[in-house]
PAZAPA-4460 file (N, C-alpha, C; in steps of 0.05 Angstrom, whole numbers, plus 32768, in hexadecimal, padded with zeros to 4 digits):
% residues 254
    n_x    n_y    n_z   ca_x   ca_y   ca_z    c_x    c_y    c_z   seq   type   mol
   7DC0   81EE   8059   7DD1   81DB   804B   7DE9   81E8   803E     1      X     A
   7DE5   8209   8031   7DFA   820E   801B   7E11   8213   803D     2      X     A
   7E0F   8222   8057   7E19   822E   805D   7E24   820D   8075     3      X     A
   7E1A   81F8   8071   7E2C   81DD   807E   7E33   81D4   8066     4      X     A
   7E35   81D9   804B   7E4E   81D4   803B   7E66   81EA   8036     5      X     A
   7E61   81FE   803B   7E74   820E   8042   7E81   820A   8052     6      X     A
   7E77   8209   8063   7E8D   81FE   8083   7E98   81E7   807F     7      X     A
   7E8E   81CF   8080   7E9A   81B5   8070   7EB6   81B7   8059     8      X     A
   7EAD   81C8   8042   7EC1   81CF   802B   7ED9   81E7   803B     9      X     A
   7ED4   81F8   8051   7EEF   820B   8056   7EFE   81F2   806D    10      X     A
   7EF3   81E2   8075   7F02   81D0   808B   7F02   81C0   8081    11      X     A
   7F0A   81B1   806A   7F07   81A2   8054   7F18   8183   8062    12      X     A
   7F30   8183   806E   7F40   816F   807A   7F3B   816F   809A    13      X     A
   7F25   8178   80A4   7F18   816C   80BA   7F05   8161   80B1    14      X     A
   7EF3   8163   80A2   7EDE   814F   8095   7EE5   8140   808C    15      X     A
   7F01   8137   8076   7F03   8128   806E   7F0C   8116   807D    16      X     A
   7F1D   8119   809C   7F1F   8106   80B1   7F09   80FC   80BC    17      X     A
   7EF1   810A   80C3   7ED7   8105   80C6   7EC8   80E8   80B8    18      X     A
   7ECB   80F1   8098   7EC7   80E0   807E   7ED2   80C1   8082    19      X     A
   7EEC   80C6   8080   7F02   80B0   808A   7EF2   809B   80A2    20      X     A
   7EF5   80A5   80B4   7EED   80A4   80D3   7ED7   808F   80CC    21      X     A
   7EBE   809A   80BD   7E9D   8095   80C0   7EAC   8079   80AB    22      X     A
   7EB8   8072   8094   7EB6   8063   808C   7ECD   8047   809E    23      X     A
   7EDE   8057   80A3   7EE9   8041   80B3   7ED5   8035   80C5    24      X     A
   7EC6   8046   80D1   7EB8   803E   80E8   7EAB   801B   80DF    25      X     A
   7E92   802E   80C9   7E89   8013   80B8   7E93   8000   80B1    26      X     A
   7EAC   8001   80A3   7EB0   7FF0   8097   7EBF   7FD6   80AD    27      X     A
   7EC3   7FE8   80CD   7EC9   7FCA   80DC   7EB7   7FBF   80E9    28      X     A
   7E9C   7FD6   80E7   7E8E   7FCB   80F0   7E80   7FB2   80DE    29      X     A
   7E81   7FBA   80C5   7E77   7FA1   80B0   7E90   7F8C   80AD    30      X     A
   7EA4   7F8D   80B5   7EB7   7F7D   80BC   7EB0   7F6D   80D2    31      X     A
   7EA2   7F72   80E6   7EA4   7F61   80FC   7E87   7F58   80F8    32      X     A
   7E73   7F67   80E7   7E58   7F50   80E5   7E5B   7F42   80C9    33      X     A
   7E61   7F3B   80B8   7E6A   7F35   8096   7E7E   7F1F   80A0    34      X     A
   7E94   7F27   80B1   7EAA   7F09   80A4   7EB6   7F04   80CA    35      X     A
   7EAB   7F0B   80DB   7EA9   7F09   80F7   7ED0   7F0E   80FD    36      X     A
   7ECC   7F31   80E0   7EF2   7F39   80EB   7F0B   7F26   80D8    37      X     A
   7F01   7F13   80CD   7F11   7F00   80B9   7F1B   7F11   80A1    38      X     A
   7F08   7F29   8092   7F14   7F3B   8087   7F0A   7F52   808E    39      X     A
   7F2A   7F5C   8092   7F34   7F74   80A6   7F1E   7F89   80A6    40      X     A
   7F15   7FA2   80A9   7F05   7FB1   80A6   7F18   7FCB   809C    41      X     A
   7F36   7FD1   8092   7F40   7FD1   8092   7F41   7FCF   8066    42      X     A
   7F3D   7FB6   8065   7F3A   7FB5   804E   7F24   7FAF   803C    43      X     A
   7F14   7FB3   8052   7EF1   7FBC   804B   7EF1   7FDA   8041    44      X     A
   7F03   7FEB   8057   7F0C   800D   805B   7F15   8008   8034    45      X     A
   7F29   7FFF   802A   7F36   8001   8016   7F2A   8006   7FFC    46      X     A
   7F0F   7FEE   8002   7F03   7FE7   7FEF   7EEB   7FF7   7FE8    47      X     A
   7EE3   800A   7FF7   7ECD   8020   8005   7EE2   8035   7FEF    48      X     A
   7EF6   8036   7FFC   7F06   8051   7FF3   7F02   8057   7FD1    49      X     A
   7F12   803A   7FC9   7F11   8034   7FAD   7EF7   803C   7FA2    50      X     A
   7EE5   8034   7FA7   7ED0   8035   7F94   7EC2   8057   7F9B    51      X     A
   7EC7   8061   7FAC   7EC2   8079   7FB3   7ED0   808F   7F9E    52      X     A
   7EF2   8086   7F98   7EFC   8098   7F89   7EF2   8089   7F64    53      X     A
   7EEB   8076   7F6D   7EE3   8077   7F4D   7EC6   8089   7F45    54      X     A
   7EC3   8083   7F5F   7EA3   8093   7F5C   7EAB   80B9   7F59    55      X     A
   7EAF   80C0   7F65   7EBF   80DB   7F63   7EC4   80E7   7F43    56      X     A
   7EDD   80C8   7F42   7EE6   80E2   7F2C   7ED9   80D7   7F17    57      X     A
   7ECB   80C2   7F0B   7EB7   80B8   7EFD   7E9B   80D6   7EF8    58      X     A
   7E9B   80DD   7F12   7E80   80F3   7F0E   7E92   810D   7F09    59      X     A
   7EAB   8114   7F0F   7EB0   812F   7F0F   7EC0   8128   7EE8    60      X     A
   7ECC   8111   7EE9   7EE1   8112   7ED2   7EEF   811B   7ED7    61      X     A
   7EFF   811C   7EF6   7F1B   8120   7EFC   7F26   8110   7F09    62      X     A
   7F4A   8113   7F08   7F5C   8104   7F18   7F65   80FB   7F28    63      X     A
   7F5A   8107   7F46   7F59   810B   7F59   7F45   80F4   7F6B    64      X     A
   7F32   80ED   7F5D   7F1F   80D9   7F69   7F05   80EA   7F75    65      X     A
   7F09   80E4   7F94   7EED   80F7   7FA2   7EEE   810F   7FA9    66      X     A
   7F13   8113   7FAC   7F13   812A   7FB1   7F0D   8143   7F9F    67      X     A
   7F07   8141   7F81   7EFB   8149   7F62   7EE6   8158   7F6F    68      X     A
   7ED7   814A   7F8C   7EC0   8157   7F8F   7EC2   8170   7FA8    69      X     A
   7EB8   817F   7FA0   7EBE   8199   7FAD   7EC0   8192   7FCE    70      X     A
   7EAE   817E   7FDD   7EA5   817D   7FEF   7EBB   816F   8007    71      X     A
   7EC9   815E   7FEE   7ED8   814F   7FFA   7EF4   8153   7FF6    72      X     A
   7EFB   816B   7FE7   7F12   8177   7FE3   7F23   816B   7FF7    73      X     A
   7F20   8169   8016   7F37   8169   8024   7F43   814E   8029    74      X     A
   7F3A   8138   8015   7F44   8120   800E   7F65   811E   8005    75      X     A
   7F5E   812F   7FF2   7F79   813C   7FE5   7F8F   813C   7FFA    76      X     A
   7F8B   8153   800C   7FA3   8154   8022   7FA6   8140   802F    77      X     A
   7F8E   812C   8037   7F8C   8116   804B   7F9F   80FF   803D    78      X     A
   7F9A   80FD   8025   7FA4   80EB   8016   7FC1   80ED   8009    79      X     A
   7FCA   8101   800F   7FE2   8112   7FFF   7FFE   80FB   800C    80      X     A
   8018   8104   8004   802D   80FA   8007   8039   80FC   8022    81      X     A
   802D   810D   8036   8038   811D   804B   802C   8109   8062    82      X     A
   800E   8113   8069   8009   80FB   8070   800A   80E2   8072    83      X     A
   8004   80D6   805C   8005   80BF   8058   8025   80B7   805B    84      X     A
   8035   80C0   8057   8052   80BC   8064   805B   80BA   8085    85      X     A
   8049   80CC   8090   8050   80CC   80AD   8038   80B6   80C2    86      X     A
   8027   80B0   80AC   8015   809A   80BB   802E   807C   80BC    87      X     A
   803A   8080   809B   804A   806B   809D   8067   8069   80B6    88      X     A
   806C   807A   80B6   8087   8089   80C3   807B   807D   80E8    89      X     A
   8063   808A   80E6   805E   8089   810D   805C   806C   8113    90      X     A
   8058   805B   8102   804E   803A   8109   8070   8030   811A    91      X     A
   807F   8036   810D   8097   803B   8119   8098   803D   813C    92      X     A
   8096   8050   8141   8095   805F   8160   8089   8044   816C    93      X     A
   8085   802F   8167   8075   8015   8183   8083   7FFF   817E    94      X     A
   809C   8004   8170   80AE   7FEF   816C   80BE   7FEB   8189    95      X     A
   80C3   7FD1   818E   80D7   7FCF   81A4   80FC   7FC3   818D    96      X     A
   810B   7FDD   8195   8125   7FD9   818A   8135   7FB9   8190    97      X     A
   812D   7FAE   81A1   8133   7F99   81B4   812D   7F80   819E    98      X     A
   810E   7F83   8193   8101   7F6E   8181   8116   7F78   8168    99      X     A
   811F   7F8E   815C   8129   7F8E   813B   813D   7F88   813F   100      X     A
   814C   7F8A   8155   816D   7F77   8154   8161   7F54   8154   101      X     A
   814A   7F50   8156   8146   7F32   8150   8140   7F31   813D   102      X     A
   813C   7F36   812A   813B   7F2D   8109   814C   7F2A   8102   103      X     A
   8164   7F3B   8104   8187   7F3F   80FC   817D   7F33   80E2   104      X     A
   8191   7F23   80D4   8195   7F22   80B7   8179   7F14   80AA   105      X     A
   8167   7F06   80B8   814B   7EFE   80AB   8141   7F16   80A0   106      X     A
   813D   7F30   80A9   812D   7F48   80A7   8139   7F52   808A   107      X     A
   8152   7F50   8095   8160   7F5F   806F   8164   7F4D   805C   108      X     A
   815A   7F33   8063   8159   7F21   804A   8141   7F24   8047   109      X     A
   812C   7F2B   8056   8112   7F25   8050   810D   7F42   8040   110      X     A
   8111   7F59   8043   810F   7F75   8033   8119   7F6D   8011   111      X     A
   8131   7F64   8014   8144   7F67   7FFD   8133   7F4C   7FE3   112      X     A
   8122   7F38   7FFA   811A   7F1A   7FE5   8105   7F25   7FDC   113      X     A
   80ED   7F33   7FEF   80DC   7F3A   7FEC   80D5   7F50   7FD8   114      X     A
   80F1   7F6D   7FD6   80F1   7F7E   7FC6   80F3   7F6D   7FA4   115      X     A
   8105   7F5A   7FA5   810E   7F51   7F8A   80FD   7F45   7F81   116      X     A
   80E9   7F31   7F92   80DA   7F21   7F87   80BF   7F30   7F7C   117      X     A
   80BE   7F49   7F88   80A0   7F55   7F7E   80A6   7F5E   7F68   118      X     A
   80BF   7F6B   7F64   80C3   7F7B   7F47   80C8   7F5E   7F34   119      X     A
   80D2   7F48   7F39   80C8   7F37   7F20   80B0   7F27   7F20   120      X     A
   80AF   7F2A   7F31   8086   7F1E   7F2E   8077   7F2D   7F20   121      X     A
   807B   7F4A   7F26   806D   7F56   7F1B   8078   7F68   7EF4   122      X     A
   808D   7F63   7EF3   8092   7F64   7ED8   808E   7F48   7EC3   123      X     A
   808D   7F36   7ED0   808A   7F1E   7EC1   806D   7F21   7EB8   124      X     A
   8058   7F27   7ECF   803E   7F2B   7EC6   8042   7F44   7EB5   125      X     A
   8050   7F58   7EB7   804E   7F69   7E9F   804E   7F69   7E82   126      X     A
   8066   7F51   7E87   8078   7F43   7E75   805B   7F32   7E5A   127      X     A
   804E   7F29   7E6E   803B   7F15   7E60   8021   7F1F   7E5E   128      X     A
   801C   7F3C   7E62   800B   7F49   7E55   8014   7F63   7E3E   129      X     A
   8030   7F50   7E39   8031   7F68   7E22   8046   7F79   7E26   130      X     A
   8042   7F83   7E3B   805C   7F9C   7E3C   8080   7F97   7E39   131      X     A
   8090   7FA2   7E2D   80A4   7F98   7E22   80B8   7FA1   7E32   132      X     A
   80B1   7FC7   7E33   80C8   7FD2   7E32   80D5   7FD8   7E56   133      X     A
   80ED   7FD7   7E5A   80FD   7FD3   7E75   80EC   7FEC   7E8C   134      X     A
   80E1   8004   7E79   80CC   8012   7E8E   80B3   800E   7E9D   135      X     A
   80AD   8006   7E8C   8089   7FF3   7E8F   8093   7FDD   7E9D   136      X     A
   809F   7FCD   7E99   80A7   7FB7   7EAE   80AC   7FBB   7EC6   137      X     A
   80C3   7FCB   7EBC   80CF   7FD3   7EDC   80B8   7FE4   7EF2   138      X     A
   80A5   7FF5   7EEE   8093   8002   7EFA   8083   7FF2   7EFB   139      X     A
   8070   7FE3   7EF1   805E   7FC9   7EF5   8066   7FBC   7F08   140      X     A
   8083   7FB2   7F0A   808F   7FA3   7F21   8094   7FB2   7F38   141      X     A
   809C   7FC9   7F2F   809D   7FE1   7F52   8078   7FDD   7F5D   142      X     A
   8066   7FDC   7F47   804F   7FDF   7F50   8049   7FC4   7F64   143      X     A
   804E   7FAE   7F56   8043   7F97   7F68   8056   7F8E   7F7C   144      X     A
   806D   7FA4   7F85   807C   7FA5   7F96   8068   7FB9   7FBA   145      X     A
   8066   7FD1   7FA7   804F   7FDD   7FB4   8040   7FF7   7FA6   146      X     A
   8024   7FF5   7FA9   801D   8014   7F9F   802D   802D   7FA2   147      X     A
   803A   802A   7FB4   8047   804B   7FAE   805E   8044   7F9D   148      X     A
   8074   802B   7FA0   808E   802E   7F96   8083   802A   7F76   149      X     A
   806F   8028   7F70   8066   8021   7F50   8065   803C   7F49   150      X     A
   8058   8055   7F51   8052   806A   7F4F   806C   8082   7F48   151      X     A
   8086   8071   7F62   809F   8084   7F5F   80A7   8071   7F4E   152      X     A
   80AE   805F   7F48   80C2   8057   7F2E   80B5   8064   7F16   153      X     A
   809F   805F   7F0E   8097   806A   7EF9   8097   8080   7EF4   154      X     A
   8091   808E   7F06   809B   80A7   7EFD   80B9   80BD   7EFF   155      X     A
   80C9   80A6   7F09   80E0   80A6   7F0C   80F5   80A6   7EE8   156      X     A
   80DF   808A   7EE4   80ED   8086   7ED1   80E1   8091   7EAE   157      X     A
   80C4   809E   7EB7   80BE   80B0   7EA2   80AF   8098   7E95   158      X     A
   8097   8089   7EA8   8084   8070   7EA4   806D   8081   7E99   159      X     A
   8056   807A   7E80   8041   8082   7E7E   8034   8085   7E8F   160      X     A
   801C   8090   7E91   8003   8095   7EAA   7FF7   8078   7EA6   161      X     A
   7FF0   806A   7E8D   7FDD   8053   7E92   7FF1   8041   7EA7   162      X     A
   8012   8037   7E9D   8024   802A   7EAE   8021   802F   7EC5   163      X     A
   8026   8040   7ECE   8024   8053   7EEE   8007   8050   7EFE   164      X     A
   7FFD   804E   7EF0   7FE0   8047   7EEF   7FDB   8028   7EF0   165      X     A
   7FE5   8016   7EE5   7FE4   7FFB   7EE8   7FF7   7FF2   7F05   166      X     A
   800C   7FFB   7F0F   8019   7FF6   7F1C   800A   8001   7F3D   167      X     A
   7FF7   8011   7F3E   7FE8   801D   7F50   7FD9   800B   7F53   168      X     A
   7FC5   7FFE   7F3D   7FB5   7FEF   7F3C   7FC3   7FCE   7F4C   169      X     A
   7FD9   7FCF   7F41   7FEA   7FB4   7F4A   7FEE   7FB8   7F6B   170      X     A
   7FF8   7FBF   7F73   7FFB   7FCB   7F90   7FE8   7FCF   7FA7   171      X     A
   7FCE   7FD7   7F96   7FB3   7FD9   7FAD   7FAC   7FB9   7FA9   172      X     A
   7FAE   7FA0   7F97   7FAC   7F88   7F8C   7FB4   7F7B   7FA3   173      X     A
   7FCE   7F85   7FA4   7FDD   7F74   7FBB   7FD7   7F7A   7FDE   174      X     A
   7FD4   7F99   7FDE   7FD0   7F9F   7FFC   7FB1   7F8F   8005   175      X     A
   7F9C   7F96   7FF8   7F86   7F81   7FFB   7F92   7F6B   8001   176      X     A
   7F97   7F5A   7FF2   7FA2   7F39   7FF5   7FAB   7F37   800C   177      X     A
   7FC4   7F46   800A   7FDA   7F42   8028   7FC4   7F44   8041   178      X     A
   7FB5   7F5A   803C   7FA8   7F60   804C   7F8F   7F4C   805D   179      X     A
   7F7D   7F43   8046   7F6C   7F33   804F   7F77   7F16   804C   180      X     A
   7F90   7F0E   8047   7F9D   7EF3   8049   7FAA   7EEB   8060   181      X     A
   7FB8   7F00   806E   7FCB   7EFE   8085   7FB5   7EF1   8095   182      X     A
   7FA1   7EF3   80A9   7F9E   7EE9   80B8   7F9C   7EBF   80BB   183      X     A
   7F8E   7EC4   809F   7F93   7EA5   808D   7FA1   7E94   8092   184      X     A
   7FBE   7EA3   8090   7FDA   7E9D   808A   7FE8   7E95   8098   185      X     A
   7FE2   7EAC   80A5   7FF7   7EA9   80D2   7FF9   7E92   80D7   186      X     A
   7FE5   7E8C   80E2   7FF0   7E65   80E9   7FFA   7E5C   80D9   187      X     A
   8003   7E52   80BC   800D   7E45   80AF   8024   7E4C   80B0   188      X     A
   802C   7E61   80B4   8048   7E70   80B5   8052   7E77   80CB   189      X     A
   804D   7E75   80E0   8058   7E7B   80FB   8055   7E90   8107   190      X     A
   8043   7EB1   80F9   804A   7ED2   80F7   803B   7ECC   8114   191      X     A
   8042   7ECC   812F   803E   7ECF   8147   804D   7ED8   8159   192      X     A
   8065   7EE7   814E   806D   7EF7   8159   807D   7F12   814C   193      X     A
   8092   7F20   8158   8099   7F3B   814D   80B5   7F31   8138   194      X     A
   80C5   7F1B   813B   80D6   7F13   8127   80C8   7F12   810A   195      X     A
   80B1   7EFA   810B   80A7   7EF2   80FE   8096   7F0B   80EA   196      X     A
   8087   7F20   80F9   807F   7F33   80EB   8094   7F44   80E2   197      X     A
   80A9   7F4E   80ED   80B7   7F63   80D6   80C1   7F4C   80C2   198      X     A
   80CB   7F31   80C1   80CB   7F23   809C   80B5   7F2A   8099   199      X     A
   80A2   7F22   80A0   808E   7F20   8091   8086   7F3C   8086   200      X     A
   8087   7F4F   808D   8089   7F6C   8085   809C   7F79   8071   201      X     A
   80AF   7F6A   8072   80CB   7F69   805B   80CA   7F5D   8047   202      X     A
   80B6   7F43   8048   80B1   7F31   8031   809D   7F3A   8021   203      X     A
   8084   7F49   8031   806D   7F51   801D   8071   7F6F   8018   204      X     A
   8078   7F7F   8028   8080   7F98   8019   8064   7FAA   801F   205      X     A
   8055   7FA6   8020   8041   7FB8   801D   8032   7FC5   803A   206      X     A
   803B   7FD8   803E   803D   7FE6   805F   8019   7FE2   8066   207      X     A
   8008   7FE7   8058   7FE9   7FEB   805F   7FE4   7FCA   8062   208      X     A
   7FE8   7FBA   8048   7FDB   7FA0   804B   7FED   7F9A   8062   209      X     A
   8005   7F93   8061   8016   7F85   8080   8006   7F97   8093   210      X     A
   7FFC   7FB0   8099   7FF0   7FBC   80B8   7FDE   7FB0   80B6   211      X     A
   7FCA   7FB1   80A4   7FAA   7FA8   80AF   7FB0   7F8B   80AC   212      X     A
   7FB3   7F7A   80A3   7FBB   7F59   80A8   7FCA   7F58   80C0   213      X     A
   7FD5   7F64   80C7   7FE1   7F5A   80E3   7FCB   7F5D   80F7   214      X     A
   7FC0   7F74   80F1   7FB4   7F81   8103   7F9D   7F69   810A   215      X     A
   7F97   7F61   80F3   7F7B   7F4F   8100   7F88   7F32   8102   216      X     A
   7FA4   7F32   8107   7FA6   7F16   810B   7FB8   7F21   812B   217      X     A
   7FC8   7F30   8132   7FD2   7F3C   814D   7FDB   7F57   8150   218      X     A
   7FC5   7F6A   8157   7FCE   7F8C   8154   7FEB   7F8B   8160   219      X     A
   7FF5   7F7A   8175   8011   7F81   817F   8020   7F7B   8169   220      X     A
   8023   7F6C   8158   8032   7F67   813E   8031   7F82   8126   221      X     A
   8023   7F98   8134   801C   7FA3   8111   803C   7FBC   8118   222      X     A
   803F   7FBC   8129   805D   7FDB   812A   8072   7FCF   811E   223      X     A
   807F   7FAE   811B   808D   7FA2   8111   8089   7F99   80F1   224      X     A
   8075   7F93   80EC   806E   7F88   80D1   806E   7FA6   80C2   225      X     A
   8063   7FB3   80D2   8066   7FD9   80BF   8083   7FDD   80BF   226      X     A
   8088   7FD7   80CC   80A9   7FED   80CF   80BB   7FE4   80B7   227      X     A
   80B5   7FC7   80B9   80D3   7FB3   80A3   80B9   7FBF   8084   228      X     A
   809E   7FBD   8081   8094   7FC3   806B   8098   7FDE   8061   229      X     A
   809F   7FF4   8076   80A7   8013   8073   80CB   8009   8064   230      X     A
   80D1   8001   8070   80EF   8002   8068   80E8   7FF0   8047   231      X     A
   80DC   7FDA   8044   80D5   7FD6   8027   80D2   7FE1   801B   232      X     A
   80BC   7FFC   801A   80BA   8011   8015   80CE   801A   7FFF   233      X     A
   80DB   8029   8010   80EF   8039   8011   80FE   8024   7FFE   234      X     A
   810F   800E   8006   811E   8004   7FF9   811B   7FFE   7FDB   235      X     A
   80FD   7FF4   7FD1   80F7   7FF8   7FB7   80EF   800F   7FA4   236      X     A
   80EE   8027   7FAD   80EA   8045   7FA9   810A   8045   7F9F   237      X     A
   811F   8037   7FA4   813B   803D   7FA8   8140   8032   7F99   238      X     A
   8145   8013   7F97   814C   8006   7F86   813D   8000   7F6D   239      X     A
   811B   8002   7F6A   8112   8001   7F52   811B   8019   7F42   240      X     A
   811F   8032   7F38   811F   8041   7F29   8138   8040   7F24   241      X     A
   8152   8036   7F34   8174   802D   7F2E   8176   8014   7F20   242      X     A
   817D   8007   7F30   818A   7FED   7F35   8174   7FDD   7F25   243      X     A
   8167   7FD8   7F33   8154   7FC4   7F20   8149   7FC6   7F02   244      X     A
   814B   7FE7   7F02   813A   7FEB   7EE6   8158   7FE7   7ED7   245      X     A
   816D   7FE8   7EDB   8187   7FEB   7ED0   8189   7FCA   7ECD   246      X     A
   817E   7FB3   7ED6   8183   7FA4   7ED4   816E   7F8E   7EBC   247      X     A
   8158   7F98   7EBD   8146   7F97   7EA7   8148   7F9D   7E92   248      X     A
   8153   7FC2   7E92   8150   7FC3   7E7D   8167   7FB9   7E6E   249      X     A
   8187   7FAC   7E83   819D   7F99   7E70   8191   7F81   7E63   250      X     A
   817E   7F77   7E7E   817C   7F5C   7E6B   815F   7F5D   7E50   251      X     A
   815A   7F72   7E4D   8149   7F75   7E36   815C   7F7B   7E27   252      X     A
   8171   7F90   7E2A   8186   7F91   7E10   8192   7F80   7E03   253      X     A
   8190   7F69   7E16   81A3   7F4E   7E01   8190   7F3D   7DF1   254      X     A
***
């Protein structure tokens, strides 16, 4: 046993793909016997994750989550900014250029309505639990825009850890939802084809919930609904820690 945790702990980010792997596996497989695929497996995966890193860093009393635990160290890299950037980046590569000249101006209304409307949705709820000041707002609102853009505003703009921390929390809130709602939804909204998914990818913002919700409502829809949600991304990483927080924190000054 000590000398297959050795080997496990020096190849630490091939096991933790392994790790990954075994729980995705389950969790679609309990996806397809539990809700017959109605919620994603995908965001079964999410909800596995979550309670895994609470469990982690709950037993070690560190920051990190599971990876705190020696075994699973190579979470850390799996999970890091690098990766997880180029998973987002490759969804890209199955786009047909042909379909994003069809969105033309729907697509950039849908990024620009969707960016604004999350950062005041989600400062209003900030708003009315208390928090006052144009930082805490403004990062709360990057958060329920998306988990990561909550993470760079705040710390952009020099947000506490609990803030930064609430805005993380806000963000996995939403990718769930988006996630296990989209298939719900589709019919009421028309998302049956590649127009329809990059708005819809521009409007919710959140690259994981828009992939796995597409995914279980039409895998050919998920390279479009990622791509306009990657560019959300990006666009609120940009404009929340500028423009928007510049605009909060005016209208708190008067």
């Amino acid at each position: 046993m000590e000398i297959a945790h050795d080997i496990l702990v020096k190849n630490g980010l091939v096991f933790a793909f392994l790790f990954v792997g075994l729980i995705l596996w389950l969790s679609y497989r309990a996806s397809d016997l539990l809700s017959r695929g109605r919620i994603h497996g995908s965001a079964i995966a999410i909800i596995v994750g979550l309670v895994f890193a609470w469990a982690g860093g709950a037993a070690t009393g560190g920051s990190k989550g599971l990876s705190d635990v020696t075994l699973f160290s190579g979470l850390a890299i799996m999970g890091g900014a690098m990766l997880r950037d180029f998973a987002i980046v490759s969804t890209a590569f199955g786009v047909d250029l042909k379909e994003i000249k069809r969105a033309g101006i729907s697509g950039v209304l849908a990024l620009i309505f969707g960016v604004v409307v999350s950062f005041v949705v989600g400062a209003l709820v900030a708003l009315a639990f208390g928090y006052t000041d144009p930082v805490s707002l403004t990062t709360i609102g990057g958060g329920a825009a998306t988990y990561i853009v909550g993470p760079v505003t705040g710390t952009a703009l020099g947000a506490s850890s609990e803030v930064v921390a609430l805005s993380v929390a806000a963000g996995l809130v939403k990718s769930v939802l988006v996630m296990v709602g989209t298939p719900w939804v589709a019919p009421l909204i028309g998302l049956n084809n590649p127009k329809s998914a990059m708005v819809f990818g521009g409007l919710m913002g959140t690259t994981s919930g828009v992939a796995g919700g597409l995914a279980a409502t039409d895998k050919r829809l998920v390279p479009y609904g990622a791509m306009t949600a990657t560019f959300y991304t990006g666009l609120g990483c940009l404009l929340g820690p500028s423009l928007i927080y510049l605009v909060i924190k005016t209208m708190f000054a008067i």
